[in-house]
Structure formats: structure tokens, C-alpha cells
DRENFI-492634 format. One record per residue (C-alpha): residue number from 1; residue in one letter; x, y, z. Coordinates in nm, 2 decimals. Layout:
# residues N
R;i;aa;px;py;pz
R;NUM;A;X;Y;Z
...
# end
This chain:
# residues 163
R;i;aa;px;py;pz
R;1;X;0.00;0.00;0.00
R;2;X;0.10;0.34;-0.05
R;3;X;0.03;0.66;0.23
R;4;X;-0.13;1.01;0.06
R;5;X;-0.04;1.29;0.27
R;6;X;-0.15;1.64;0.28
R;7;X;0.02;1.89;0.43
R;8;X;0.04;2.28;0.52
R;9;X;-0.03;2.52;0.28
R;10;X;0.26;2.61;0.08
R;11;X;0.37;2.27;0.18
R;12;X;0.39;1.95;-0.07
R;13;X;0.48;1.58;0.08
R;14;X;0.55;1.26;-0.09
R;15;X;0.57;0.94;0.11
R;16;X;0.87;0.72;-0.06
R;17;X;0.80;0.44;0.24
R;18;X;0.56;0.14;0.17
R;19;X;0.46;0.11;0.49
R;20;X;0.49;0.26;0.86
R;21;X;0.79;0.15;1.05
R;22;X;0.74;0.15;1.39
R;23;X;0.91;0.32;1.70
R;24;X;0.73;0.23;2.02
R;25;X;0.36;0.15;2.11
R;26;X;0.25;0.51;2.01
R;27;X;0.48;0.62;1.74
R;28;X;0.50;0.49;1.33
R;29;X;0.68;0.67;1.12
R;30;X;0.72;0.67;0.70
R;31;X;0.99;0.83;0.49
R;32;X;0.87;1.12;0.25
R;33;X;1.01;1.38;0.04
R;34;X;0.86;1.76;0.17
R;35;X;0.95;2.06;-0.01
R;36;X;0.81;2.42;0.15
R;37;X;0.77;2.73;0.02
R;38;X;0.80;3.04;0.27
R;39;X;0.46;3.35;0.20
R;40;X;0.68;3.64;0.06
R;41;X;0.44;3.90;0.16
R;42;X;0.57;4.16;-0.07
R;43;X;0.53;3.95;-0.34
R;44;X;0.31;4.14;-0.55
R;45;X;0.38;3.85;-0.86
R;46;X;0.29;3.56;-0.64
R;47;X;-0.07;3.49;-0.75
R;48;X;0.10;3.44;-1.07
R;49;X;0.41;3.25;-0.99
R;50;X;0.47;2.92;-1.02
R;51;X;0.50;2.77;-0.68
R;52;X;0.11;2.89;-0.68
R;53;X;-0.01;2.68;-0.96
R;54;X;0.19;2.41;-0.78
R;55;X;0.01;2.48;-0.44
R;56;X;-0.27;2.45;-0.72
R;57;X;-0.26;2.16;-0.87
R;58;X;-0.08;1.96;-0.55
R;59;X;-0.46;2.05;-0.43
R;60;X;-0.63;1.92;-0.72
R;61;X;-0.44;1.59;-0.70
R;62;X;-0.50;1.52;-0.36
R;63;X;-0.86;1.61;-0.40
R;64;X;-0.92;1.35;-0.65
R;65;X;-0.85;1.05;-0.39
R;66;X;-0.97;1.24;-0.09
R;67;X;-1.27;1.37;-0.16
R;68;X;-1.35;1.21;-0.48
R;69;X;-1.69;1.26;-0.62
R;70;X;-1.81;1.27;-0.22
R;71;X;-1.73;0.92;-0.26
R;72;X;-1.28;1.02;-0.16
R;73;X;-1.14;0.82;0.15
R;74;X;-1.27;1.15;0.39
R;75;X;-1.60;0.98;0.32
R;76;X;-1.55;0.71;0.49
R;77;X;-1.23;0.69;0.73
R;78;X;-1.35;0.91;0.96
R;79;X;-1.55;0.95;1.30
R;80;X;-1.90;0.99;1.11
R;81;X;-1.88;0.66;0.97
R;82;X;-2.04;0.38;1.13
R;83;X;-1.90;0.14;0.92
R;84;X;-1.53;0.26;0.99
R;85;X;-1.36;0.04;1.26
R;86;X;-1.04;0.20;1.32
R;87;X;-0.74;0.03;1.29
R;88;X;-0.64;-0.26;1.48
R;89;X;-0.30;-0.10;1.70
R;90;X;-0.22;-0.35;1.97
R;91;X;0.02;-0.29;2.28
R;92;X;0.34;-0.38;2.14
R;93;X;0.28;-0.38;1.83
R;94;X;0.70;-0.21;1.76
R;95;X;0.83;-0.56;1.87
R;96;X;0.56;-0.78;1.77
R;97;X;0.59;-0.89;1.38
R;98;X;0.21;-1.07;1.41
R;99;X;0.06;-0.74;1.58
R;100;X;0.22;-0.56;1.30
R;101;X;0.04;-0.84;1.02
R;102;X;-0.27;-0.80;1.20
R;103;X;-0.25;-0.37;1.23
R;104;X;-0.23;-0.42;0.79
R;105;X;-0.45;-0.66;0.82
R;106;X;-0.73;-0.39;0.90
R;107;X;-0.60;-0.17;0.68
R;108;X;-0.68;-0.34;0.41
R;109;X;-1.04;-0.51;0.56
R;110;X;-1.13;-0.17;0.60
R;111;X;-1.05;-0.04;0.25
R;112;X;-1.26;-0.34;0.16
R;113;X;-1.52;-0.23;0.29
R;114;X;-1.50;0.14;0.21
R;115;X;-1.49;0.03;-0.19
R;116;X;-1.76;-0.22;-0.12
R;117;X;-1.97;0.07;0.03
R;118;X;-1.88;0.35;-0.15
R;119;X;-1.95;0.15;-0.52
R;120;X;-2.30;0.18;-0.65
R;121;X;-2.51;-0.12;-0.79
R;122;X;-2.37;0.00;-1.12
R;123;X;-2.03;-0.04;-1.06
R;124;X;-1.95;0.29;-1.01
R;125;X;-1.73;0.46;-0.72
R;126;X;-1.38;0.44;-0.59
R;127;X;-1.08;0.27;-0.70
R;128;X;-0.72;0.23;-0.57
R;129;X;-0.62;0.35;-0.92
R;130;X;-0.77;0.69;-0.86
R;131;X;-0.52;0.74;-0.56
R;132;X;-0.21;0.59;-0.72
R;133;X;-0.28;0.85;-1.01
R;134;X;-0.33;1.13;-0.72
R;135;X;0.02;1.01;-0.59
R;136;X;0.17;1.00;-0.90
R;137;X;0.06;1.37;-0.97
R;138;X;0.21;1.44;-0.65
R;139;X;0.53;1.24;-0.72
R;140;X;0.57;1.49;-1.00
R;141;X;0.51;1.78;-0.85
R;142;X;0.71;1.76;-0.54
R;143;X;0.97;1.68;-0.79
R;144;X;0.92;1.97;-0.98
R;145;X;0.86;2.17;-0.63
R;146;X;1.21;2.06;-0.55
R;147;X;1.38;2.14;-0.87
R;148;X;1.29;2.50;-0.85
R;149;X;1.45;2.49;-0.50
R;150;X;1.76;2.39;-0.66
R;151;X;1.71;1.96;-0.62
R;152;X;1.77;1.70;-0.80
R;153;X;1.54;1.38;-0.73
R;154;X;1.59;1.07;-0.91
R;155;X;1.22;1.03;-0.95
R;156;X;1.21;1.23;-1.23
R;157;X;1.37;1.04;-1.45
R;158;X;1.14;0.72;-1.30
R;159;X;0.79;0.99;-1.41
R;160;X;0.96;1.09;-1.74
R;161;X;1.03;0.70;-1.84
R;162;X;0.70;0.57;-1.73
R;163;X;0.45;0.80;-1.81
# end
């Protein structure tokens, strides 16, 4: 599975992990790529620049997998839903390989469900494709985020060969 991410304004975030590594019983982490942009307030070009129609389109991307067509993962993985379980965290679970199993194991039961719930009797609704496209539009545009800041990534030459 793959983690979407949104962050601050001005602020872009690629996960490059595949899943959370864990610390202690309260504490995951993944590795991601962030690249921020600091307000220049006496920027009278910024409505105009480039970092906006990144902060732009970084939004539209991440719309499209989290709020979808009111059918996007906010619709269901949150408190309001009745259907949505949580995820399974047990005491332990940083030294515990089988807790760890069972926490993904929810993960993906509950994203079961969710696509189960969320598709109509005509097949239509949510798919995990709509997200990996969102985080492939946000693979590209932290990358292009980060080459205006003077980086290099390597995935740029990954988007340019395989899209």
C-alpha cells in the first residue's frame, strides 16, 4: 500500500515508504520527500508565480483520492462513519511482527469495505487506481517543487520514463 499525505499550505509531501515503520507502542513513522515554500508577503507577482499553480494543482491531485466525487477516503475513514472500525493498533505492536500483520491486516479489511460501500449497484465509485494516479501527480510535482528549490530527485527520470 502506498500513504497520501496532505500537508500545510505552501507545503507538498511525498511518502517514498511502503509502509509505517514502527518506533514504540504510540509512534510509526514513514519516509517522504517535503518541499516548503515560505509567504513572501511583498510579493506582489505571487498569484502568478509558479509555486502557486503548484500549491494548485498539489490541491487538485489530492482532491481527487480524498474527496472524490463525495465518494474520496474522507468519506469514509473518519469518526461519522459507522462502518469505519479503526485500525487494529495492539500494545506492542513495535516488537511484535504478528501485531504488526494484524494492524495491515485492518488496513486493508477496511479499504474493503469502504470500496464495497462507496461502489454503487452499477459499478460505479472508488478505486485504488484513482489514488495511485493522485500520488503520482504528487510524485511529480514535489519533484518539480524541488527542482525549483535547486534539487535534484531521481524520480524524475522514473515519471519521465514511465508515463
Amino acid at each position: 500500500g502506498r500513504m497520501i499525505v496532505r500537508g500545510q499550505s505552501k507545503n507538498f509531501v511525498f511518502p517514498i515508504s511502503k509502509q509505517p515503520m514502527f518506533l514504540d507502542n504510540k509512534t510509526a513513522y514513514m519516509w517522504a520527500y517535503a518541499v516548503e515554500y515560505d509567504k513572501a508577503y511583498d510579493d506582489v507577482l505571487a498569484a502568478h508565480s509558479v509555486k502557486t499553480k503548484l500549491e494548485d494543482l498539489h490541491k487538485a491531485a489530492l482532491d481527487t483520492c480524498i474527496r472524490g466525487d463525495n465518494d474520496g477516503l474522507e468519506s469514509f475513514f473518519s469518526s461519522q462513519e459507522a462502518k469505519f472500525e479503526g485500525f487494529f493498533v495492539m500494545d506492542g505492536i513495535a516488537n511484535d511482527q504478528t501485531k504488526q500483520i494484524k494492524f495491515l491486516e485492518s488496513i486493508n479489511e477496511n479499504f474493503a469495505n469502504y470500496y464495497k460501500l462507496r461502489t454503487t449497484a452499477d459499478g460505479k465509485g472508488p478505486t485504488g487506481e484513482r489514488c495511485d494516479r493522485a500520488l503520482d501527480a504528487v510524485g511529480v510535482i514535489v519533484s518539480a517543487a524541488g527542482l525549483l528549490n535547486g534539487y535534484w530527485l531521481p524520480e524524475v527520470l522514473d515519471q519521465l520514463a514511465t508515463k
